[in-house]
C-alpha positions in Angstrom: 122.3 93.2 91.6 122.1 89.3 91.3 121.3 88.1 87.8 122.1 84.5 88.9 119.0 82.3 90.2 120.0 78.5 91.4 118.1 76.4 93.1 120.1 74.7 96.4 120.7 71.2 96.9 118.1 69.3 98.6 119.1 66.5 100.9 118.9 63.2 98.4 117.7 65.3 95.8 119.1 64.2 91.7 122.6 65.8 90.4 120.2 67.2 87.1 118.0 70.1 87.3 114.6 69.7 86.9 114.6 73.1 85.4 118.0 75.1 84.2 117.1 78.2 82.3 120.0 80.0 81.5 118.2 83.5 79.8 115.0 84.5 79.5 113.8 87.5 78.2 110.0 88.5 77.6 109.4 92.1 75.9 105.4 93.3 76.5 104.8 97.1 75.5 107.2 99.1 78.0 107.9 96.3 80.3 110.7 94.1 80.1 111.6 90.2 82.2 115.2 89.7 82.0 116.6 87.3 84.1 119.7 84.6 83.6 120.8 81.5 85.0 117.3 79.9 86.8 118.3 76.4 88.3 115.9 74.3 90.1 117.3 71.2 91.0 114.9 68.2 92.7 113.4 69.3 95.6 113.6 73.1 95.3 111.1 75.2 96.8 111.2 79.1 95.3 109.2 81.6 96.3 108.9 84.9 94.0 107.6 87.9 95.3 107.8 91.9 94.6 105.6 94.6 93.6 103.0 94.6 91.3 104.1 94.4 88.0 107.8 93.2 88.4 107.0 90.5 86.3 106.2 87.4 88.9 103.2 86.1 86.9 105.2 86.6 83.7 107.9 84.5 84.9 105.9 81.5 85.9 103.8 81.8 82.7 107.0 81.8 80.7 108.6 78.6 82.2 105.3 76.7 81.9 105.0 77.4 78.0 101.7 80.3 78.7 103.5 83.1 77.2 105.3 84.1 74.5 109.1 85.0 74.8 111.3 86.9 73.1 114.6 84.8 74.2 114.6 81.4 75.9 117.4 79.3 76.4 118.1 76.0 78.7 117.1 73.1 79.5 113.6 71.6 80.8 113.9 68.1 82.3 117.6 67.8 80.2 115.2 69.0 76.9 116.5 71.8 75.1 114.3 75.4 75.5 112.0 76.6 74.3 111.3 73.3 72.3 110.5 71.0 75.4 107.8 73.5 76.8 105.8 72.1 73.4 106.2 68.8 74.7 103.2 66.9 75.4 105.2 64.3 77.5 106.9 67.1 79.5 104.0 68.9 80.0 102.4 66.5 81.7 105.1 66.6 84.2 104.4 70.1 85.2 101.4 71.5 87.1 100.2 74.9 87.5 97.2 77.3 89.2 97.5 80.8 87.7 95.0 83.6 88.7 93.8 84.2 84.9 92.4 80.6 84.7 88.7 80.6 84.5 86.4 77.7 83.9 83.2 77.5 81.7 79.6 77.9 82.9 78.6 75.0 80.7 81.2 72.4 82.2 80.4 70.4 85.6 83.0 70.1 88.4 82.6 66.2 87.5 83.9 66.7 84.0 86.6 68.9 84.6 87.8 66.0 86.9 87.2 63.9 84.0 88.8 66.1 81.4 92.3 66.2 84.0 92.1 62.3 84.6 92.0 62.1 80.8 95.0 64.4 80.0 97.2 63.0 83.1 96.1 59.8 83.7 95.9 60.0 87.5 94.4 61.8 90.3 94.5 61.8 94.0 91.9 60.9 96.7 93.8 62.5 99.6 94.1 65.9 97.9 90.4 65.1 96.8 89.5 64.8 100.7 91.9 67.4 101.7 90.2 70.2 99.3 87.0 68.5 99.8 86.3 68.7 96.0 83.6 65.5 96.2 81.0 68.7 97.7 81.9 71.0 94.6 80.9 67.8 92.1 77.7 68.6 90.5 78.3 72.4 90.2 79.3 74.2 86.9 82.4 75.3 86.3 81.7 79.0 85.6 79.4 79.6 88.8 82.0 78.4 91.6 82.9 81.4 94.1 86.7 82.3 94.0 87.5 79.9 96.7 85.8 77.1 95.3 87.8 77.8 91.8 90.4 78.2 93.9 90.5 74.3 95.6 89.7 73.5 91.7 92.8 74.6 90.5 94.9 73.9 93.4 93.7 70.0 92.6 94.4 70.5 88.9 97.9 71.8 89.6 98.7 69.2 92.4 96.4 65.8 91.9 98.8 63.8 89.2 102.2 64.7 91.4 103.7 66.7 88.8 107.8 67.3 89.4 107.6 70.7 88.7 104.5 72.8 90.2 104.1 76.7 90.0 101.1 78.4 92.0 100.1 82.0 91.8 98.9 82.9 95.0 98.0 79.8 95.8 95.8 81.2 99.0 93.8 83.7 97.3 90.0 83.4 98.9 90.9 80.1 100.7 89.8 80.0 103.9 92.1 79.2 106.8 91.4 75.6 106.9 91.8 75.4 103.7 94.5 77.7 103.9 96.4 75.3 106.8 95.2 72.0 104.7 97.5 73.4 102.0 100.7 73.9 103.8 100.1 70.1 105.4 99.6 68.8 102.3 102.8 70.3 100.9 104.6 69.2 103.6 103.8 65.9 104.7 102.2 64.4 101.1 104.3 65.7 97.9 107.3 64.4 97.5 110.7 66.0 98.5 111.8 65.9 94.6 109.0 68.0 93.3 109.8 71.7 92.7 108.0 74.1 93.7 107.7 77.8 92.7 105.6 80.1 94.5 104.2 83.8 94.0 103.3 84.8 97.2 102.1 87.9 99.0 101.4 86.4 102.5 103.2 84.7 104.8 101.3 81.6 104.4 102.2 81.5 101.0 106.0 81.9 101.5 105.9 79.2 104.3 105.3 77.0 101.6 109.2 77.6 100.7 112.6 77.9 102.3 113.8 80.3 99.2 113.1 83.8 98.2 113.7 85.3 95.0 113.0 89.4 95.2 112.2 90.4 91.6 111.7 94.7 91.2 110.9 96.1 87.4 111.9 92.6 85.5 115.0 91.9 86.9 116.1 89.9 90.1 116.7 92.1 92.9 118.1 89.5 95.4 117.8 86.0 96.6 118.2 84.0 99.2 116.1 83.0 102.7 113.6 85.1 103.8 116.0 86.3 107.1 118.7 87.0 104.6 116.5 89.3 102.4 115.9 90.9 105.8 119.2 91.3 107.3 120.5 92.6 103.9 117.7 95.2 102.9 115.9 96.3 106.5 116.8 94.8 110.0 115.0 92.7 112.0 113.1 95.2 113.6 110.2 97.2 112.4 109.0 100.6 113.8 105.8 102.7 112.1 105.2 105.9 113.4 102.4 107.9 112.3 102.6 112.1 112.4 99.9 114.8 112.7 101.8 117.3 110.6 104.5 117.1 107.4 106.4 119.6 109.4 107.1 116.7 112.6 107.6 114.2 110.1 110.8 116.1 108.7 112.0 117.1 112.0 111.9 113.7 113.4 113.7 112.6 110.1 116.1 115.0 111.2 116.4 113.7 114.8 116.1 109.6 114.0 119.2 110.6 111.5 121.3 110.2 114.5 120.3 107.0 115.1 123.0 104.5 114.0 121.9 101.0 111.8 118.5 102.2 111.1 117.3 102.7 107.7 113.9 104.8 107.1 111.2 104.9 104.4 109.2 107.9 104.1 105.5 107.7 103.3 104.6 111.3 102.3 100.9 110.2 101.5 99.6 109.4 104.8 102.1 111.0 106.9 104.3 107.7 108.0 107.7 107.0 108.6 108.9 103.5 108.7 112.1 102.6 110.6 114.1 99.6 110.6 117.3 98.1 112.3 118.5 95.2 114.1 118.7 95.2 118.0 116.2 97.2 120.4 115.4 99.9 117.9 111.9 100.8 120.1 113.3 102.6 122.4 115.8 104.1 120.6 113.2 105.5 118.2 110.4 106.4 120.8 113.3 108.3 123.0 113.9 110.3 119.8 110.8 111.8 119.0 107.7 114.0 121.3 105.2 111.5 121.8 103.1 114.8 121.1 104.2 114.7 117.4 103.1 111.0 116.5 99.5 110.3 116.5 100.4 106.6 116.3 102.9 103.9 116.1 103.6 100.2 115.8 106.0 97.6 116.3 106.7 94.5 114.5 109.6 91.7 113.1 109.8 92.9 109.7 109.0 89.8 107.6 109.8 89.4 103.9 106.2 91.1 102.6 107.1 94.3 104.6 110.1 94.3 103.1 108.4 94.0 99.6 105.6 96.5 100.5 108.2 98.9 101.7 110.7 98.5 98.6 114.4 98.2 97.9 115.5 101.7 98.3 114.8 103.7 101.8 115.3 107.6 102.8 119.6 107.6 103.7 119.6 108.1 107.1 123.2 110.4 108.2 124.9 106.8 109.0 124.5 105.5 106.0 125.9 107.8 103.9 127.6 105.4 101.4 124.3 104.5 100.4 122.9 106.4 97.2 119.5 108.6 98.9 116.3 107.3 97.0 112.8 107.7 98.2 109.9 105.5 98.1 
């Protein structure tokens, strides 16, 4: 398991990271967030994703100064942790949109703009246009549906060109122009020093970054690009088949078995086996099994949120022996 988290090199990015934590630890009830050595140099774009509850929202509240920790050491913007996180200079260099912000009933869209003009002392017209907040201006706070909150915070987080930005599911109840209007703005308008870390579900989310770090019960999993994630933990080919009865699902197990390079998740619930390898793994898999024994199937390129869906550990197929069995 990697422990380690660093951040690449961008091209003309600064030799000092942005962010360098080198523990953290965060103890609430039965859970535990443990992770060591999280570099983010200028220009670093980190997406987080895993299950519910492995501790993504806990890590992004944690380097913004939103939750208590029980161990924090490293440096934020060459200030030692956990003091600079209390820093009102340094905070204003960091933006963020969590999912547990709400706004008040009583406040106007116009004075919350005031109220982040006020605390940052700048704004921005084009993200202004590109959310198209002017429209939301004379509602209240409180009342706004969850994509209009959503363009609000995404303007909070973003307008004063923080260097170090975290979004929480930045997409969440955005339409797809909005959605699209996002990813261009990312892209083409913030700078190429501002780091950026991402919790994502979607793939629009994760397009946002060209880094993935897989976290699974408070600890990193893996990291890396979203096709290395893939190679290492599925294949780039994704098979679901779908059975009438328990008894074809275990005989097909038995029979796909043979099948060299493909690794298998069993879904006991709704009668689903999931199968994945590299190469033309259809056919392979279709030849295999009585079409009169799966009620349906699917193919598809695994991407990184199947893989996350699916989980780390698959069924051991009979080539994979060296591989501790574990179901999901």
């Amino acid at each position: 398991m990697n422990t380690g988290l660093c951040g690449k090199r961008q091209s003309g990015a600064g030799s000092a990271a942005l962010l360098d934590l080198e523990l953290l630890s965060v103890h609430q009830g039965s859970f535990t967030l443990s992770l060591e050595r999280l570099e983010l140099l200028p220009g670093a774009r980190l997406g987080i994703v895993g299950r519910n509850g492995c501790g993504k929202t806990t890590l992004l509240e944690s380097v913004i100064g939103m939750r208590d920790t029980t161990c924090m050491r490293g440096h934020l913007f060459g200030v030692a942790l956990p003091a600079a996180i209390r820093q009102p200079a340094l905070r204003r260099r960091m933006g963020c949109q969590l999912q547990s912000t709400r706004f008040s009933r009583h406040v106007t869209v116009n004075e919350l703009l005031d109220l982040h003009l006020a605390l940052y002392g700048r704004g921005s017209e084009r993200l202004m246009s590109v959310l198209q907040i002017n429209e939301l201006r004379g509602l209240r706070g409180g009342l706004l549906s969850r994509g209009q909150r959503q363009r609000m915070e995404l303007y909070m987080a973003l307008a004063h060109s923080p260097d170090i930005v975290v979004l929480d599911e930045p997409m969440t109840g955005l339409d797809r122009r909005f959605c699209e209007a996002l990813l261009r703005f990312v892209n083409e308008d913030l700078s190429p020093e501002t780091v950026l870390m991402v919790v994502g579900h979607k793939e629009e989310e994760l397009s946002l970054v060209n880094e993935i770090a897989w976290l699974q019960d408070g600890a990193l999993l893996d990291r890396g690009t979203g096709a290395a994630l893939v190679s290492r933990h599925a294949g780039a080919e994704l098979v679901c088949l779908r059975f009438h009865r328990m008894e074809r699902l275990v005989q097909a197990r038995s029979v796909l078995s043979e099948i060299a390079g493909l690794r298998c998740w069993q879904h006991l619930d709704d009668l689903q086996l999931t199968l994945c390898g590299e190469g033309d793994i259809v056919q392979r898999v279709l030849a295999s099994c009585p079409t009169q024994d799966v009620r349906s199937w699917e193919h598809t390129r695994t991407s990184v949120t199947d893989l996350v869906r699916l989980g780390s550990r698959p069924v051991v197929l009979a080539h994979e022996q060296e591989r501790a069995p574990c179901m999901v």
